[in-house]
C-alpha positions as CSV (number, residue, x, y, z in Angstrom):
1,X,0.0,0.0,0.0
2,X,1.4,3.3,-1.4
3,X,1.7,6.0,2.0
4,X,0.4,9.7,0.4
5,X,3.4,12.1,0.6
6,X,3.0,15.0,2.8
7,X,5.3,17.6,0.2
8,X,7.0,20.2,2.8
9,X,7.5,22.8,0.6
10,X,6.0,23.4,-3.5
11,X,7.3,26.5,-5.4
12,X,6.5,27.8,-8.6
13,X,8.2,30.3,-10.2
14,X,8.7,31.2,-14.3
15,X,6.7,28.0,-15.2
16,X,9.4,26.3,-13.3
17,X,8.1,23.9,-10.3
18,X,9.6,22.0,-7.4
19,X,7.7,19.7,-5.5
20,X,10.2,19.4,-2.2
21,X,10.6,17.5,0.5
22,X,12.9,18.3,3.0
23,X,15.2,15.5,4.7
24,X,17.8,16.6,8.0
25,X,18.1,12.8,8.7
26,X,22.2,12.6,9.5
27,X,21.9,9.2,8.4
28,X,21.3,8.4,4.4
29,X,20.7,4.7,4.2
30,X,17.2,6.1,6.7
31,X,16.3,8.6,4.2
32,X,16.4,6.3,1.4
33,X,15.1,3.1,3.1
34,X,11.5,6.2,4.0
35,X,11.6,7.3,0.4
36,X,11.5,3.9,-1.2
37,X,8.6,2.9,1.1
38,X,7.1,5.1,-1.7
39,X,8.3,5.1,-5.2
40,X,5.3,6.7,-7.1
41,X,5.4,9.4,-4.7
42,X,9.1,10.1,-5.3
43,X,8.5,10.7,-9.3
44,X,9.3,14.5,-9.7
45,X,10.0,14.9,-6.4
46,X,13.1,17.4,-5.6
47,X,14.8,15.7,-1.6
48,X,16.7,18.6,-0.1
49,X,18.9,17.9,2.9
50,X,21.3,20.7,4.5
51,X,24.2,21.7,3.0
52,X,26.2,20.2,5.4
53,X,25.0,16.9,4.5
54,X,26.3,17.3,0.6
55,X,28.4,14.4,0.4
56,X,25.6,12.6,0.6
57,X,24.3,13.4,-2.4
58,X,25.7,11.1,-4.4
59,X,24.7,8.5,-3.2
60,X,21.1,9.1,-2.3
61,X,20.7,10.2,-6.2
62,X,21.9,6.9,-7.2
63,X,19.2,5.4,-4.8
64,X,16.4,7.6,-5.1
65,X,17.0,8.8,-8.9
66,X,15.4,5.6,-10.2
67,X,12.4,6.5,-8.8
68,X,12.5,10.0,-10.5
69,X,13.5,11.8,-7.4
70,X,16.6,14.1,-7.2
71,X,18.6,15.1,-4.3
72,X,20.1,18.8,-3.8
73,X,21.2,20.7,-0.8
74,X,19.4,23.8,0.5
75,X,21.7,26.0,-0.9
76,X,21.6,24.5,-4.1
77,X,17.7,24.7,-4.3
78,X,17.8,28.7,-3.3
79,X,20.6,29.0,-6.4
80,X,18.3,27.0,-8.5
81,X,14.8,28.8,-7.6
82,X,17.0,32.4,-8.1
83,X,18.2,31.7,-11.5
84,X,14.7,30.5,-12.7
């Protein structure tokens, strides 16, 4: 049984959209293990997780990706929302 996904945050902006969840879980094999509880509701999502967590992006896009979700850090979301 599929668990709705609660979005955190969902911005618009130029006909540009982000549907994002936000993750501070210090631990990456927890935030994969809850996002692939869900795969259909990770299809277009956009994970964020704090900057200081960015070397774990990597590996949670190799994880999650599949799914059609895509993990960026904070910072990287404000630079992408900006230059939209």
């Amino acid at each position: 049984m599929a668990v709705r996904r609660q979005l955190d945050l969902h911005i618009t902006k130029n006909g540009t959209t982000w549907r994002v969840d936000v993750k501070t879980w210090a631990d990456p094999q927890g935030i994969a293990e809850q996002m692939r509880a869900d795969p259909e509701g990770c299809s277009g999502l956009t994970v964020v997780i704090p900057e200081h967590l960015r070397g774990y992006t990597a590996v949670l896009n190799r994880v999650l990706g599949p799914f059609g979700a895509r993990v960026i850090t904070d910072l990287d979301l404000i630079a992408e929302v900006r230059a939209a």
